[in-house]
C-alpha positions as CSV (number, residue, x, y, z in Angstrom):
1,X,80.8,116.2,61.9
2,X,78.5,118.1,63.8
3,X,77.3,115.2,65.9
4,X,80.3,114.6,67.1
5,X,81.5,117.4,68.3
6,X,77.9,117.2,70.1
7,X,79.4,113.9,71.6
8,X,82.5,115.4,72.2
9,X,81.1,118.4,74.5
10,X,78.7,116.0,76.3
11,X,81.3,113.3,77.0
12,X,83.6,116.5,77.9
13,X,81.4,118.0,80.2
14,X,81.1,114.7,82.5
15,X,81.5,116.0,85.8
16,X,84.2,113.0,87.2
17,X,85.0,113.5,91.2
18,X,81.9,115.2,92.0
19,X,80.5,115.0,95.5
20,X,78.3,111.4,94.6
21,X,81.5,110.0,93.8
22,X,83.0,110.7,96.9
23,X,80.4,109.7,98.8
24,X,80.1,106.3,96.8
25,X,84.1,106.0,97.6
26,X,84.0,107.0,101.1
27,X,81.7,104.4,101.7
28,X,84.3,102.2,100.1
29,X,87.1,102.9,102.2
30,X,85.1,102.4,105.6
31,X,84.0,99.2,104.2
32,X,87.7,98.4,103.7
33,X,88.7,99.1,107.3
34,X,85.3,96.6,108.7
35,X,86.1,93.9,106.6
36,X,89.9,94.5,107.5
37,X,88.2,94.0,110.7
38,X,86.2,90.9,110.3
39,X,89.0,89.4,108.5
40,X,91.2,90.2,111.4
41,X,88.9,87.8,113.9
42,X,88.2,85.4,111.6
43,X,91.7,85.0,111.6
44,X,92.5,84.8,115.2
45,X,89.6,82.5,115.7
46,X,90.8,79.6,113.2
47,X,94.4,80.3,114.2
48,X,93.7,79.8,117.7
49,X,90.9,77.2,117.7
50,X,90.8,75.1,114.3
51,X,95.0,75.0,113.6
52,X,94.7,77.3,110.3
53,X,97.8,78.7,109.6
54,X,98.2,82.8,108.7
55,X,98.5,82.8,104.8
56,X,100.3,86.4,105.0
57,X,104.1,85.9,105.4
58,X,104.5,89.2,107.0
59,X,101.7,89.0,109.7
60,X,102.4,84.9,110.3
61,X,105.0,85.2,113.0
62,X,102.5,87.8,114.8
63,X,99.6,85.8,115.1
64,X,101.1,82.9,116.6
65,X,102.9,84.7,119.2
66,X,100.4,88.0,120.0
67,X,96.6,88.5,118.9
68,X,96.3,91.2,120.1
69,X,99.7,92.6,118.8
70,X,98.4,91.1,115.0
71,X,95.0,92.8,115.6
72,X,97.0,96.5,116.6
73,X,99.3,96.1,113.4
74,X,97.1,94.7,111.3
75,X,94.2,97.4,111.7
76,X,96.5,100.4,112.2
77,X,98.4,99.4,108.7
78,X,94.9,99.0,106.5
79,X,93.8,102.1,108.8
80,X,96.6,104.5,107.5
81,X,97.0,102.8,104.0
82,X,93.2,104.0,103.6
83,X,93.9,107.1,105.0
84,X,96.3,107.7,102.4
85,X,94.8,106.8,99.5
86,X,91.5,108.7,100.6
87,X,93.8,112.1,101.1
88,X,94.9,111.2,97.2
89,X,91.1,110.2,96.4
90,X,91.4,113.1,93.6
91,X,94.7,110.4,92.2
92,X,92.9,107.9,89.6
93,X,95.3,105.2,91.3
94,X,94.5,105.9,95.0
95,X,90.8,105.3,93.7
96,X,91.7,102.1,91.7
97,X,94.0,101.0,94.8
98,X,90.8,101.4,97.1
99,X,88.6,99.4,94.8
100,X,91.3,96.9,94.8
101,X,91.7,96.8,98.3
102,X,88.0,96.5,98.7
103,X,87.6,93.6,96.6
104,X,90.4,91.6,97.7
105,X,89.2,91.8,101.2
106,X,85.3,90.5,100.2
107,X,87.3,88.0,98.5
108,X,89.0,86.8,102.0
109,X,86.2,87.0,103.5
110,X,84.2,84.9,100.7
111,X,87.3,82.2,102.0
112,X,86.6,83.2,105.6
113,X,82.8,81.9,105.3
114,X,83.5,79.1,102.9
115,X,86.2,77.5,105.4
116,X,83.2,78.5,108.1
117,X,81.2,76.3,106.4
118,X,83.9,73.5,105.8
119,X,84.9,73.7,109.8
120,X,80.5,74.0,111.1
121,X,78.7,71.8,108.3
């Protein structure tokens, strides 16, 4: 019994939200808004040049008729939506939503360089 109330104070005593961890997730959010970013060009350019068509029913209609009103809406959204959950970093869902958020846009931008190589090779 003794151990594990040793193992309870240690695990107890983990220090979750500490100044490392912010740091780690600040680097995640601002890696969210660049690849919002790259995504964002990628997108114009094979819109514009190789007849790909927007996958994101909200943002479709935008891209065909503005870039530069998709790139404004499309940055500012991801831009405030980050903002948010950063503010609410101390929320275990803001910091699941921003590890979500950053690996859904590596993902589009895994598809990004594999239609790159489809479209240059």
């Amino acid at each position: 019994m003794h151990r594990l109330d040793d193992l309870h104070r240690t695990v107890g005593s983990l220090a979750i939200g500490t100044g490392q961890h912010f740091q780690w997730l600040n680097g995640i959010a601002k890696w969210i808004l660049v690849l919002n970013l790259v995504d964002g060009v990628f997108t114009l350019v094979w819109v514009e040049y190789f007849q790909a068509r927007e996958l994101n029913i909200m943002m479709r209609d935008l891209v065909y008729s503005s870039g530069l009103s998709f790139m404004l809406v499309k940055l500012t959204l991801v831009s405030l939506g980050t903002l948010f959950l950063w503010r609410n970093r101390s929320n275990a869902l803001a910091v699941i939503s921003l590890f979500i958020a950053f690996f859904s846009y590596y993902w589009v931008l895994l598809v990004h360089l594999e239609y790159s190589a489809v479209v240059f090779l």
